[in-house]
Structures are given as C-alpha cells and as structure tokens.
N, C-alpha and C positions, 0 to 999 in steps of 0.2 A: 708406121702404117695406121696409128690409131687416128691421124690425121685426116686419113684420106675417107671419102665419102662419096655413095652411088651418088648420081645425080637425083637419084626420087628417093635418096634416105633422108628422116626429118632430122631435126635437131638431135645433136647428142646434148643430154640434159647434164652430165656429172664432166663433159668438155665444158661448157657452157658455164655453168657452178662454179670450175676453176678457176676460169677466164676471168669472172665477175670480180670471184675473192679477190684474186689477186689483183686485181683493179681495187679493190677499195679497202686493202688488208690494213693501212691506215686508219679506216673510221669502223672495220670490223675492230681491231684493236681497243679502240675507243667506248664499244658497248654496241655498236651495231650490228646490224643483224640481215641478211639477206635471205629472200624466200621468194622461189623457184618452183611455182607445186608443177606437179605433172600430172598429166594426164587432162590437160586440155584439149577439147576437140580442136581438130583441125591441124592445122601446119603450124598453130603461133604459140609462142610461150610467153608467159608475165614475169618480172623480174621487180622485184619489190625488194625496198630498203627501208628500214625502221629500227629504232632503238631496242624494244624490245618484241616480243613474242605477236605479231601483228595482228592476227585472231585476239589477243588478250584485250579485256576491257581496261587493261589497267596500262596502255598505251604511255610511254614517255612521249614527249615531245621534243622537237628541235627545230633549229633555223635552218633558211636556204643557206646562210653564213657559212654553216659549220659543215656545211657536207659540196657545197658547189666547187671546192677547188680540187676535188677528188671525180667528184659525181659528173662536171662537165668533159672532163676528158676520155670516161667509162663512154659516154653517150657520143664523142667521136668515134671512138673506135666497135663501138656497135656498130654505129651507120655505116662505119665502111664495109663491114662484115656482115651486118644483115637491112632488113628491113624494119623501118621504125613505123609502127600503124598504130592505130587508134583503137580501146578499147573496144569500142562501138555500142550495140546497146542491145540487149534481151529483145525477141519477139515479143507479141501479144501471147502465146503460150508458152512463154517464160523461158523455153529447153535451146532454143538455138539460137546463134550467138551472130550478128551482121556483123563483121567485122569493119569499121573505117580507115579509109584508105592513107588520111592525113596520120603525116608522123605528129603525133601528140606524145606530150608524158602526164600523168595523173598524179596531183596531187591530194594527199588527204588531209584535210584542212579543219576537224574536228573529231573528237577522239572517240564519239560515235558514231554506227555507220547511219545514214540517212541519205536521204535521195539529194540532200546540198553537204553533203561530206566531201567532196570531190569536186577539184576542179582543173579542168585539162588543160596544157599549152602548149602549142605549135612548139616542136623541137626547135627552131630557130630562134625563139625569144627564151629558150633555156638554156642553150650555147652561149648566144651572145648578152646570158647575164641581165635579161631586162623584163625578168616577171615579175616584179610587185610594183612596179611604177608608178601606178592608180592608188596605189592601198597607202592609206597615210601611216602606216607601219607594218613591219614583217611578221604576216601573221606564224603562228606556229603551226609546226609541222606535223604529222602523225605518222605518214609514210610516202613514199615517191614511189610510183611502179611506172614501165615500160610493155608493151608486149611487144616483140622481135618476131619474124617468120624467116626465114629464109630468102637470098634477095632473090629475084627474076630474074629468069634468064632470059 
C-alpha cells in the first residue's frame, strides 16, 4: 500500500531516495553521492549527483565517462515515471522560483558556484550520449542535478 498515492499527494521523498539509490548503487558504491533536499516549493524536486558532500568547497570532480552508463538509464526511467523540467530561474525578488517547462539536466561545470557554474541540456542530447561534441575535451564534472514533478494528468 505504501505504493499507492492520492491523486493530489506530492512526491514521496525517502520512495523517490530509494528509487535513485538503487539506480545508481553502482557509482554510490564507488564514492558518490546523491542529494535530494526537501522542502522545495511547489510540486518539484532536484536530484543531484556528486562525488562528494555538494555544498563542500572541496568538490571532487568526475567525467560524463564515469557515471553515463548508470546515469542515462536513471533518467529513462524518471521520464517514464515523472516529469523532467527545467530548473528555471529566481524572480527579480530572488524568493519564487518560474519553473521551465523543457526537460533539461544541469550540469556543474566548476567547483565554484557562480552565475557560469552551470550548464543545462535538453534530456534528449543526454540520453542519446551527445553533450560535449562542441567541447574539444570533456570538461569535468562537479555535479549533475534533475528536477522531477510529478507527470500530468
């Protein structure tokens, strides 16, 4: 029964937790690390991967290499099960959050945070394996995040 959900209940967060681990129990094994915070407004939650403690300044890094043949089958079976959206971007008074509609995944592309830490791509060029094709090498990594909502009915 712990299965089963109202139609206007949100996410369960520690189903959701499970779900991830065990999807990528592989590369958690390996030193990574998955973070889930809660208590995000609204209907959507972020899912974030990183080697170590992602707040810490003292970030490891890693390649799409080492984590895509884990990480792109997690993000199948998201999509089947929820909603893949865009972080989107803070108002002019910083507190509420536009969410975007396009399924992106965020990645973090320098081990501090700044307004070019981050670069997003179309879940279809993350599935089908073709996000650095530009980059005359694979930059490194600091962390991948998702935000997921629940699909539409």
């Amino acid at each position: 029964m712990k299965h089963l959900k109202r139609y206007n209940e949100s996410l369960d967060h520690d189903e959701l937790e499970d779900f991830v681990e065990s999807c990528l129990a592989y590369l958690l094994d390996e030193g990574f690390h998955v973070f889930i915070p809660r208590g995000l407004s609204g209907d959507s939650t972020a899912i974030w991967l990183a080697i170590s403690n992602q707040y810490s300044a003292n970030t490891s890094s890693f390649t799409w290499d080492q984590i895509k043949d884990h990480y792109i089958p997690l993000l199948k079976l998201l999509s089947n099960r929820y909603d893949i959206i865009g972080f989107g971007n803070s108002s002019s008074n910083g507190r509420s959050i536009e969410m975007d509609s396009t399924a992106q995944i965020r990645f973090r592309l320098q081990p501090e945070y700044s307004s070019d830490a981050f670069r997003d791509f179309p879940l279809y060029k993350v599935v089908n394996d073709t996000l650095f094709g530009s980059y005359s090498y694979e930059p490194s990594l600091y962390s991948v995040g998702i935000m997921i909502k629940e699909k539409s009915r």
